[in-house]
PDB file of N, CA, C and O in Angstrom, chain B, residues numbered from 101:
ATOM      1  N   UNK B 101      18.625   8.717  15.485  1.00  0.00           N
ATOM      2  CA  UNK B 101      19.917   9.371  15.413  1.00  0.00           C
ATOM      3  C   UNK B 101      19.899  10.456  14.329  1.00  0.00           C
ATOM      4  O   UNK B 101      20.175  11.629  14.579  1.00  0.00           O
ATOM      5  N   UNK B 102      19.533   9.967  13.010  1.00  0.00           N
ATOM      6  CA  UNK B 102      19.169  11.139  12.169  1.00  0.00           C
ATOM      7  C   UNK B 102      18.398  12.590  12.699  1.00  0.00           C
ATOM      8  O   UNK B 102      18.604  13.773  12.428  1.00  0.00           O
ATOM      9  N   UNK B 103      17.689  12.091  13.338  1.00  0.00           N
ATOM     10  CA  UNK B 103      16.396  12.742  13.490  1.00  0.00           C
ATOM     11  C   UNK B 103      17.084  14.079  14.652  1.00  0.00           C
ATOM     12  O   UNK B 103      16.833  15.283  14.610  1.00  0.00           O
ATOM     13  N   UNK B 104      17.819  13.479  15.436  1.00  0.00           N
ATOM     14  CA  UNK B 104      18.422  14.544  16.907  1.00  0.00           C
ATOM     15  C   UNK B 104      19.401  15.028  15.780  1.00  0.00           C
ATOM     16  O   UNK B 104      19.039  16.171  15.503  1.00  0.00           O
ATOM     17  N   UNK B 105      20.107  14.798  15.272  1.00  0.00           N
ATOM     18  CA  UNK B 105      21.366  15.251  14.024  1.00  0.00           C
ATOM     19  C   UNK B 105      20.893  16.375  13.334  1.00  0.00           C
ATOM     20  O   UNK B 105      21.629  17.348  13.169  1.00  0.00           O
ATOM     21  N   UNK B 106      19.852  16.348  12.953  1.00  0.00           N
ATOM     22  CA  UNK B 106      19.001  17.077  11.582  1.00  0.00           C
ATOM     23  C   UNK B 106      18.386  18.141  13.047  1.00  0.00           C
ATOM     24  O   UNK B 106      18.666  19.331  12.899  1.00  0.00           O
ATOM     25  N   UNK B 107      17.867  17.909  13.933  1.00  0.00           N
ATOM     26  CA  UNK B 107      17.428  18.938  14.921  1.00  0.00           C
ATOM     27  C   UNK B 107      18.334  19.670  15.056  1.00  0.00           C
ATOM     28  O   UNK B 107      17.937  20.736  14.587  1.00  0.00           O
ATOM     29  N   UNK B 108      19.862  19.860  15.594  1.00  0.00           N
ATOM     30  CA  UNK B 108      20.714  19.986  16.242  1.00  0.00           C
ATOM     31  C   UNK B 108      21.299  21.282  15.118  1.00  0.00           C
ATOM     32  O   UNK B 108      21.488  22.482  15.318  1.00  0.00           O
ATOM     33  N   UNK B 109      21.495  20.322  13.737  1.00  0.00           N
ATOM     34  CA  UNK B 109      21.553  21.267  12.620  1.00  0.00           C
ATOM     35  C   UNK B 109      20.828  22.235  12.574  1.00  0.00           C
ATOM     36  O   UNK B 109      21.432  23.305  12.651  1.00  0.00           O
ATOM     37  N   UNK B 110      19.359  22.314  12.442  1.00  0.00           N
ATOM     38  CA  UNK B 110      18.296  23.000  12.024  1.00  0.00           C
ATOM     39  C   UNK B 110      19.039  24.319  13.701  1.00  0.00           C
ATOM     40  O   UNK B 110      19.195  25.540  13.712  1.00  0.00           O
ATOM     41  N   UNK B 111      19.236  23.480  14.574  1.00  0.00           N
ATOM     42  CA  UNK B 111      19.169  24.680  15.692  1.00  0.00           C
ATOM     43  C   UNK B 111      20.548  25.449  15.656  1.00  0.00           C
ATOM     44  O   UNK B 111      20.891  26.348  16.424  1.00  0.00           O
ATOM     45  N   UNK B 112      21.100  25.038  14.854  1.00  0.00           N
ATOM     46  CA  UNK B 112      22.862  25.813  14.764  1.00  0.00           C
ATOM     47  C   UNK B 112      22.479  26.772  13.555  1.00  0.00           C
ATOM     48  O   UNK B 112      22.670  27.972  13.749  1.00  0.00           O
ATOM     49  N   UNK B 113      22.075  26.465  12.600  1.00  0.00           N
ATOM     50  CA  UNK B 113      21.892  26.835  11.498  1.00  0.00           C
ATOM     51  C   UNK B 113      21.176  28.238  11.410  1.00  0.00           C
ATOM     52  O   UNK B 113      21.262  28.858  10.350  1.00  0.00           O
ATOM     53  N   UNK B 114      20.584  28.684  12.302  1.00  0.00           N
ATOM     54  CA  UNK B 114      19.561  29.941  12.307  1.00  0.00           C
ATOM     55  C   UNK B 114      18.264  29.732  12.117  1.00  0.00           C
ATOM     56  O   UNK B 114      17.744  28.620  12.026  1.00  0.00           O
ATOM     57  N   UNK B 115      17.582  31.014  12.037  1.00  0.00           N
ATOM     58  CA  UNK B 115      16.172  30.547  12.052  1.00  0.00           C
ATOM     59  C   UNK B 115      15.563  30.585  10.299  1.00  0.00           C
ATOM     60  O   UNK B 115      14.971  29.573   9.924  1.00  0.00           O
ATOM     61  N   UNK B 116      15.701  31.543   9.473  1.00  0.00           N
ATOM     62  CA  UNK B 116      15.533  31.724   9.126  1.00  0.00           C
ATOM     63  C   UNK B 116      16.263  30.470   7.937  1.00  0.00           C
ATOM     64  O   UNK B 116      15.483  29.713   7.360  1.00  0.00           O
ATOM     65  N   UNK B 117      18.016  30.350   7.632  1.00  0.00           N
ATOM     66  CA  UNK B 117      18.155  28.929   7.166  1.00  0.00           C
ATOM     67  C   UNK B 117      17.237  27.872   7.648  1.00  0.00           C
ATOM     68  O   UNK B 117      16.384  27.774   6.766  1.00  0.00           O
ATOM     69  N   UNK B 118      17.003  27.123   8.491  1.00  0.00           N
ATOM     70  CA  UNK B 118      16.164  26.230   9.363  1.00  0.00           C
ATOM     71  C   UNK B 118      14.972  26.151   9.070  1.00  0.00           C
ATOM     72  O   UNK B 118      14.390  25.153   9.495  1.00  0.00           O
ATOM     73  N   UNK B 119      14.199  27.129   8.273  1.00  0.00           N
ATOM     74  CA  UNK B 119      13.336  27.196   7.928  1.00  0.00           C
ATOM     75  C   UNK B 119      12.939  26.733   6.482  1.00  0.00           C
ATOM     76  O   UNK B 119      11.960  26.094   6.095  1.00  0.00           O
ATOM     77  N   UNK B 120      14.160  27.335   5.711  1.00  0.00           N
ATOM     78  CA  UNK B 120      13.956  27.175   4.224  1.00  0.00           C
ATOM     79  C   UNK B 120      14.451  25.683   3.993  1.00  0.00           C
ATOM     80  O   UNK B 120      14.076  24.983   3.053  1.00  0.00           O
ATOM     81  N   UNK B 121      15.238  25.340   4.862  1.00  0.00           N
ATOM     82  CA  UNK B 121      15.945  23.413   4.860  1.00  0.00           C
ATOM     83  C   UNK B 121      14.744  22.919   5.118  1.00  0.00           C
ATOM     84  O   UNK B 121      14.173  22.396   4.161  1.00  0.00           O
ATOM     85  N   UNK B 122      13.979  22.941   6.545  1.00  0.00           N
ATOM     86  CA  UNK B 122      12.677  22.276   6.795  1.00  0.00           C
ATOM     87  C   UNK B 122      11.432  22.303   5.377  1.00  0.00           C
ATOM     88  O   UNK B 122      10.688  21.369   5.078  1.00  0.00           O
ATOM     89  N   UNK B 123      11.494  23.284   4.880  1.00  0.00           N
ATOM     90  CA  UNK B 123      10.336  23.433   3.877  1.00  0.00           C
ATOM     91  C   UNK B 123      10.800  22.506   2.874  1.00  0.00           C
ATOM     92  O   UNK B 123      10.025  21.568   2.689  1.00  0.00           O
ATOM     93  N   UNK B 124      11.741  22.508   2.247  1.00  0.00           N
ATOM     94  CA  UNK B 124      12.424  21.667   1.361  1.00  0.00           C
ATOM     95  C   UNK B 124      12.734  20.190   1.627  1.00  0.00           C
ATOM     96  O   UNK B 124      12.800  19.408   0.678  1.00  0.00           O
ATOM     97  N   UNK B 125      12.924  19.785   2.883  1.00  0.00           N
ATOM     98  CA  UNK B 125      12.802  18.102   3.494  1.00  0.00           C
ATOM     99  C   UNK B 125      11.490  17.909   3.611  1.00  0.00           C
ATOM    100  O   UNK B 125      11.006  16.855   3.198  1.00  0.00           O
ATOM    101  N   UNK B 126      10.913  18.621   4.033  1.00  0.00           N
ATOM    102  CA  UNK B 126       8.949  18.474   4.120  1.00  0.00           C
ATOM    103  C   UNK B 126       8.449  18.237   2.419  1.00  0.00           C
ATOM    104  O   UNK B 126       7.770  17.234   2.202  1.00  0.00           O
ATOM    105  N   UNK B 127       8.690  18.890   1.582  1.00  0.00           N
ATOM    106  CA  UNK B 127       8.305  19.159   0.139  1.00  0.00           C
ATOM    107  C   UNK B 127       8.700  17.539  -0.128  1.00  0.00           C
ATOM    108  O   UNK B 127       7.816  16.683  -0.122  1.00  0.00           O
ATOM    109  N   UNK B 128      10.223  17.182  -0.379  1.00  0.00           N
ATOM    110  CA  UNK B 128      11.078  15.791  -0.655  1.00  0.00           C
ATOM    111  C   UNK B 128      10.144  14.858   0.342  1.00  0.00           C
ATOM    112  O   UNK B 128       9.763  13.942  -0.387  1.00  0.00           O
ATOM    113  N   UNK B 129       9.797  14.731   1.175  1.00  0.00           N
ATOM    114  CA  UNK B 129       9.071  13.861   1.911  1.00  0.00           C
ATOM    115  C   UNK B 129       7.334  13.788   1.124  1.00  0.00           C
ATOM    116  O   UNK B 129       6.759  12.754   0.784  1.00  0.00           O
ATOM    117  N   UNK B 130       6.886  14.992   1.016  1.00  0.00           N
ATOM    118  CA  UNK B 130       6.025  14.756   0.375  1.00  0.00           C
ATOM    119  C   UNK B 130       5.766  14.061  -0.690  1.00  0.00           C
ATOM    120  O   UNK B 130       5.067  13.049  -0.735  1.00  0.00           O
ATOM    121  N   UNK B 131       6.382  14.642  -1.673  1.00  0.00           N
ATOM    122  CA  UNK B 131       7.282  13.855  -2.584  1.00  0.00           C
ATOM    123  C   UNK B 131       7.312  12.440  -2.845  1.00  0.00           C
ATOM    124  O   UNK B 131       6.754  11.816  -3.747  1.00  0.00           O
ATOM    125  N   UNK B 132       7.869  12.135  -2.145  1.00  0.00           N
ATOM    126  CA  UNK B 132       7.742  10.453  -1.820  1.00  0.00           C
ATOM    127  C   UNK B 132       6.710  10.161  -1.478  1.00  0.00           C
ATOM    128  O   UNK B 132       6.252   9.757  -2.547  1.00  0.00           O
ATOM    129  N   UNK B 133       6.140  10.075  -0.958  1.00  0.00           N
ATOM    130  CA  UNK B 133       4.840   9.693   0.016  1.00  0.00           C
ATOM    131  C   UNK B 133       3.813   9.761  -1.576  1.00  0.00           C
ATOM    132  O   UNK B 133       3.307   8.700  -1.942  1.00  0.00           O
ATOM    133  N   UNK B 134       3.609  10.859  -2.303  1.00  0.00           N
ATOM    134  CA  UNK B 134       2.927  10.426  -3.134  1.00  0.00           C
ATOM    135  C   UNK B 134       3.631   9.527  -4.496  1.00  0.00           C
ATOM    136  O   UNK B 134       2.823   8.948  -5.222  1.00  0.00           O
ATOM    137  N   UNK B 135       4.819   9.439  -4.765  1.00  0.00           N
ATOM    138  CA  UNK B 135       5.310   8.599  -5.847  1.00  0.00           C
ATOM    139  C   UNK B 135       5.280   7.187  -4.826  1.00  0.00           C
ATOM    140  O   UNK B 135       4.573   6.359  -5.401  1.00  0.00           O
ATOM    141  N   UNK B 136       5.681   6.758  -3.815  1.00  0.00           N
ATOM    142  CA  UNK B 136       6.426   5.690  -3.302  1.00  0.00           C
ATOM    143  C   UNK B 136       5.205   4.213  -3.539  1.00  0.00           C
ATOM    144  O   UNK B 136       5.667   3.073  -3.529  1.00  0.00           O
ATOM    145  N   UNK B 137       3.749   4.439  -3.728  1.00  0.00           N
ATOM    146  CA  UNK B 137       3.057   3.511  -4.074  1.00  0.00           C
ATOM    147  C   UNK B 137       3.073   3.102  -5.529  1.00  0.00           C
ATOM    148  O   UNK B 137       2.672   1.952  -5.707  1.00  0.00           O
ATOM    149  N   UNK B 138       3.336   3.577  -6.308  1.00  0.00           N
ATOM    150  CA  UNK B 138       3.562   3.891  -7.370  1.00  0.00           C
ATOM    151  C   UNK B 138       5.177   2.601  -7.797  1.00  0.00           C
ATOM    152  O   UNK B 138       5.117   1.523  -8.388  1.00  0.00           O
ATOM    153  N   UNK B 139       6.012   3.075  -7.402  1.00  0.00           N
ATOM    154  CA  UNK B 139       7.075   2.603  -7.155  1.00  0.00           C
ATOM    155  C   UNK B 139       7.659   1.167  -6.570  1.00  0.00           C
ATOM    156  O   UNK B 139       8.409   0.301  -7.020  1.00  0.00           O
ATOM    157  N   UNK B 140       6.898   1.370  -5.285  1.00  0.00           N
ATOM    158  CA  UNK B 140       6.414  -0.119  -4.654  1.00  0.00           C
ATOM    159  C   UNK B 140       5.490  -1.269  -5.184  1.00  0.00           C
ATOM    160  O   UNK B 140       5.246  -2.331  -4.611  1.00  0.00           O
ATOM    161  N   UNK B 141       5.105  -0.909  -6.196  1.00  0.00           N
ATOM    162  CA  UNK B 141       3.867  -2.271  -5.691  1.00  0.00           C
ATOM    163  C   UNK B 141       3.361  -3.288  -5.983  1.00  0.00           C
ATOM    164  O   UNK B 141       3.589  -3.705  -7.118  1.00  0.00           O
ATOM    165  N   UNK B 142       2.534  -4.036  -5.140  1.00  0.00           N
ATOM    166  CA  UNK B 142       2.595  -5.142  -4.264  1.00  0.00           C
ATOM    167  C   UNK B 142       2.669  -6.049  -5.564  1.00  0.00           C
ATOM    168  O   UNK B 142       2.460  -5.612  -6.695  1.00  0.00           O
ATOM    169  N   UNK B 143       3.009  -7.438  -5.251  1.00  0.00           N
ATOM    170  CA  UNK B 143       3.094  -8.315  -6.269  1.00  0.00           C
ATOM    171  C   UNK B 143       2.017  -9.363  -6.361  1.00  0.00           C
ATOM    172  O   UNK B 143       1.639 -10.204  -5.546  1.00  0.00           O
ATOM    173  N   UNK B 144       1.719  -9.141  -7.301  1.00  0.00           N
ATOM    174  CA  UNK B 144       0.734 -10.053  -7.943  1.00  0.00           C
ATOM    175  C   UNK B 144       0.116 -11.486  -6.964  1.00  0.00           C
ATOM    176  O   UNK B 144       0.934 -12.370  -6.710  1.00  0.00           O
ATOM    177  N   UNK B 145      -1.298 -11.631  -6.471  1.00  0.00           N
ATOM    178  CA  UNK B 145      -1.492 -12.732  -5.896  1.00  0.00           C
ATOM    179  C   UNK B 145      -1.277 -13.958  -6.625  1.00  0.00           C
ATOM    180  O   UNK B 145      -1.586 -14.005  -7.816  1.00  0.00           O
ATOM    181  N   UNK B 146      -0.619 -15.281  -5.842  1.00  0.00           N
ATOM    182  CA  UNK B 146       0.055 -16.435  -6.671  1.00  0.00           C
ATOM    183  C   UNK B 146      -1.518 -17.489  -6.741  1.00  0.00           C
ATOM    184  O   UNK B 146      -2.350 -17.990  -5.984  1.00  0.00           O
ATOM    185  N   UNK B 147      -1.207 -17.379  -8.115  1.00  0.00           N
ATOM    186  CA  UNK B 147      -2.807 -18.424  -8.933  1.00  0.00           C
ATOM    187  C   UNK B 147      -2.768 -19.570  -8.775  1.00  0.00           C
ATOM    188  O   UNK B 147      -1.860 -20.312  -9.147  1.00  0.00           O
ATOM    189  N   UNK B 148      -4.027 -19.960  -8.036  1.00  0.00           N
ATOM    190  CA  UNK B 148      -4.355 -21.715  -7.325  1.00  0.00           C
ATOM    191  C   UNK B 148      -4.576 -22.181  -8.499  1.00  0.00           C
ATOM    192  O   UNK B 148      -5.192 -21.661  -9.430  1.00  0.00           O
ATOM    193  N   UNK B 149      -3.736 -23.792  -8.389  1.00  0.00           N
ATOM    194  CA  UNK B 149      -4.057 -24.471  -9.006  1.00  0.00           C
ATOM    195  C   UNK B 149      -4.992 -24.847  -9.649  1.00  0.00           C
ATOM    196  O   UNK B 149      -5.505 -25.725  -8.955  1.00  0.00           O
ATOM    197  N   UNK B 150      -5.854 -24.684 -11.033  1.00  0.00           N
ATOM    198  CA  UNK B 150      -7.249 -24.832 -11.324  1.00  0.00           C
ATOM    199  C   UNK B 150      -7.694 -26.537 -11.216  1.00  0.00           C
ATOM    200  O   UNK B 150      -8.846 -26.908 -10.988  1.00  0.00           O
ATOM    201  N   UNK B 151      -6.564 -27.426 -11.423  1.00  0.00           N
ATOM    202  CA  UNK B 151      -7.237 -28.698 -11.236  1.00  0.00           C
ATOM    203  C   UNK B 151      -7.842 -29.203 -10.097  1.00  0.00           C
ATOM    204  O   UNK B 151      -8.718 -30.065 -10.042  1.00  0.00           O
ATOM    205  N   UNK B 152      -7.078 -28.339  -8.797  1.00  0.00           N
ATOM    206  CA  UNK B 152      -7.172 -28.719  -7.305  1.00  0.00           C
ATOM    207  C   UNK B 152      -8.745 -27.782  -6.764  1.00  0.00           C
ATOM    208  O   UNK B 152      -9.550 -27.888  -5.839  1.00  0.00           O
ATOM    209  N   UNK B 153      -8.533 -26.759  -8.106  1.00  0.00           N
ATOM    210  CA  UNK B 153      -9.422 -25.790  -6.973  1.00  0.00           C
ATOM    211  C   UNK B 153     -11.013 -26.106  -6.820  1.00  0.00           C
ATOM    212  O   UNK B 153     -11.405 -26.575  -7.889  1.00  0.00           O
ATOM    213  N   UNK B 154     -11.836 -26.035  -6.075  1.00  0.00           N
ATOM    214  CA  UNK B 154     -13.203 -26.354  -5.378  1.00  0.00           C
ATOM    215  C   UNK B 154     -13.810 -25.123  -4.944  1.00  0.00           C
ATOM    216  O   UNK B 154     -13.100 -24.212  -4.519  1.00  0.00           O
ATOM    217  N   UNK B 155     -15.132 -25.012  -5.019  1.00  0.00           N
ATOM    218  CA  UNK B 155     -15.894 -23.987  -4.377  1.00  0.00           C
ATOM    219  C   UNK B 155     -17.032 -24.585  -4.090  1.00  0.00           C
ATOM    220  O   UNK B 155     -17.284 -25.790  -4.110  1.00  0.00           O
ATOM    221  N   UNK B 156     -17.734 -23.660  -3.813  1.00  0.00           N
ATOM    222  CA  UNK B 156     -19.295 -23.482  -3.516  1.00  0.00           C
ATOM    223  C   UNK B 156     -20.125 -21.552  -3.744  1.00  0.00           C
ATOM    224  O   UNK B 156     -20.043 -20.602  -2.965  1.00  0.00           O
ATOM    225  N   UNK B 157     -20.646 -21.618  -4.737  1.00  0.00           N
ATOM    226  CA  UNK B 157     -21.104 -20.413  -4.477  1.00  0.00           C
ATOM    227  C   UNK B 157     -23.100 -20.293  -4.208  1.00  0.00           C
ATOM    228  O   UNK B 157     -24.014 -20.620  -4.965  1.00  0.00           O
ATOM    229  N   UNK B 158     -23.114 -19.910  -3.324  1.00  0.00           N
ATOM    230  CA  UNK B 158     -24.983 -19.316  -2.847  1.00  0.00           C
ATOM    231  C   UNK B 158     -25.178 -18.363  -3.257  1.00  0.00           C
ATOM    232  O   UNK B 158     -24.471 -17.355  -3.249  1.00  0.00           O
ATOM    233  N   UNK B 159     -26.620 -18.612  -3.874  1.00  0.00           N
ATOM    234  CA  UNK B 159     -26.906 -16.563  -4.180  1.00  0.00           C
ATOM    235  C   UNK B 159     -28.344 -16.823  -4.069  1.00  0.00           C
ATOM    236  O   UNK B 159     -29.121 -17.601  -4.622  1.00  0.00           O
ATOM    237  N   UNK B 160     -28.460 -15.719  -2.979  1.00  0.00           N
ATOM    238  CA  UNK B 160     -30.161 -16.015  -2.565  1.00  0.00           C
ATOM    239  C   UNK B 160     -31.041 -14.501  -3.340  1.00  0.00           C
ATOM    240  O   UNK B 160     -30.499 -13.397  -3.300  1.00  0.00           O
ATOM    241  N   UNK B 161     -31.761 -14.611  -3.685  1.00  0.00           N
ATOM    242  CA  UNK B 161     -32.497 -13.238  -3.863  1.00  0.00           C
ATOM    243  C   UNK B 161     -33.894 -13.468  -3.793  1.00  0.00           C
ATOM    244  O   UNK B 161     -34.421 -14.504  -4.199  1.00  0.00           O
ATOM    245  N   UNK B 162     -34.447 -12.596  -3.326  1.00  0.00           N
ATOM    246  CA  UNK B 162     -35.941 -12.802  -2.576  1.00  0.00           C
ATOM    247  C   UNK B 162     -36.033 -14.200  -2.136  1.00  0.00           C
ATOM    248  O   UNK B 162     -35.417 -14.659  -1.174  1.00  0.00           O
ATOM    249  N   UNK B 163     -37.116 -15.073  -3.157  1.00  0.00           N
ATOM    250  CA  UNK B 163     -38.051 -16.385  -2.619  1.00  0.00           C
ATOM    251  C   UNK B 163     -36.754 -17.011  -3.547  1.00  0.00           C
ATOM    252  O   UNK B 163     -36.943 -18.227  -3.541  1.00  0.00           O
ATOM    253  N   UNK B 164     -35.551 -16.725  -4.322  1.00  0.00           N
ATOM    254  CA  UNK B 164     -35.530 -17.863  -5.351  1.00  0.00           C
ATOM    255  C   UNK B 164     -33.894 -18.139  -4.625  1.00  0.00           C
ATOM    256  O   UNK B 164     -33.249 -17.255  -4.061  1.00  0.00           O
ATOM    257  N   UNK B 165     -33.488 -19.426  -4.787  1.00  0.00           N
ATOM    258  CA  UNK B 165     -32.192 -19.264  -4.864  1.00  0.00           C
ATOM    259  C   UNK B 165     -31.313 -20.501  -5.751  1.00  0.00           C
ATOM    260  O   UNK B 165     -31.750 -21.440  -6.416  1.00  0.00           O
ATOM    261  N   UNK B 166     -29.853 -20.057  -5.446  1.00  0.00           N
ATOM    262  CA  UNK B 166     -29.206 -20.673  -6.655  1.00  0.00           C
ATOM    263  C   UNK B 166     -28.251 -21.322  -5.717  1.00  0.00           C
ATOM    264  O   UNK B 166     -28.083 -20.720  -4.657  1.00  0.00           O
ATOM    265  N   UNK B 167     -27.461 -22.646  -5.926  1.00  0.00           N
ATOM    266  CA  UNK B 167     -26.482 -23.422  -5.657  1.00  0.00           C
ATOM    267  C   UNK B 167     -25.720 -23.516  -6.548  1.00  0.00           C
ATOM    268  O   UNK B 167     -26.394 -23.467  -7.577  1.00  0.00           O
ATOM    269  N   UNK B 168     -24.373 -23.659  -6.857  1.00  0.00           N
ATOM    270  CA  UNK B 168     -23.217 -23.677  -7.508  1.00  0.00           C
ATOM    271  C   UNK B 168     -22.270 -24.185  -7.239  1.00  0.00           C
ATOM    272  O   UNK B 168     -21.393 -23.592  -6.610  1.00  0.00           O
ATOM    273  N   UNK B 169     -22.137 -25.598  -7.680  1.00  0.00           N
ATOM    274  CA  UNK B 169     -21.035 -26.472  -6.904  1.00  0.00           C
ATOM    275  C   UNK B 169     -19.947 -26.336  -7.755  1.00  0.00           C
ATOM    276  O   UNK B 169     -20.271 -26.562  -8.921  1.00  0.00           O
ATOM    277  N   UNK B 170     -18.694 -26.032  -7.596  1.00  0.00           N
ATOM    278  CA  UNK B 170     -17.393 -26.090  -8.825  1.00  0.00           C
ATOM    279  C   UNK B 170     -16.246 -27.729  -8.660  1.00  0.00           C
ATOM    280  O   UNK B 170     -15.169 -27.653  -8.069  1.00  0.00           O
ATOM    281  N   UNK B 171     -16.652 -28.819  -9.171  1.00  0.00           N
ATOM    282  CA  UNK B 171     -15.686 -29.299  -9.010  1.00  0.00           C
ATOM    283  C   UNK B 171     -14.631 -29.561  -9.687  1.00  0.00           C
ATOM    284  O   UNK B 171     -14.096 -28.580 -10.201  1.00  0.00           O
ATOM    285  N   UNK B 172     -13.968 -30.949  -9.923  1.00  0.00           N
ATOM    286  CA  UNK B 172     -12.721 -30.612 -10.842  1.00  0.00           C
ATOM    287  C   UNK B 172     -13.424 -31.934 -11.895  1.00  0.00           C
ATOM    288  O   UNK B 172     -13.950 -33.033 -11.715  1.00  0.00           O
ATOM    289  N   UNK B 173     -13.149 -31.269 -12.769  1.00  0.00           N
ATOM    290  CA  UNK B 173     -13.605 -32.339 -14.393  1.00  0.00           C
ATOM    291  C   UNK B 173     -12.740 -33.617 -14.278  1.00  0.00           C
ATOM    292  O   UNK B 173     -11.539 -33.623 -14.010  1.00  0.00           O
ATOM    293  N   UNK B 174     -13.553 -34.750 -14.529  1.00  0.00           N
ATOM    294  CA  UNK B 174     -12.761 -36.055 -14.624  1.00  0.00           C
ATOM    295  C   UNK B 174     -12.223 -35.832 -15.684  1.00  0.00           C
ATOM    296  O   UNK B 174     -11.453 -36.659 -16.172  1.00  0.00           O
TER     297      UNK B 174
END
């Protein structure tokens, strides 16, 4: 709806107004697009429990390799 509104304008408006509005909503759009990450962002991943947490890590390199069991301390 905006979007046919803002056309409709731009086409009443002349060419030459229509032009200098478009450059200036394009600029403001730009605009945003580079602040809006900035502004937004994302929130922090939520930290696993360390008593619960478990792994396994492998690390092979050439002939040798390594096992790494993580469990939880009695």
């Amino acid at each position: 709806m905006i979007i046919v509104s803002l056309a409709v304008y731009l086409g009443l408006a002349g060419l030459e107004r229509a032009d200098k509005l478009a450059s200036v909503i394009g600029a403001l759009a730009a605009l945003t697009a580079l602040v809006a990450p900035y502004l937004l962002r994302a929130r922090p991943p939520a930290q696993a429990d360390s008593a619960a947490a478990q792994g396994v890590q492998i690390n092979h390199g050439g002939a040798n390799s390594q096992v790494n069991h993580f469990r939880e301390k009695p």
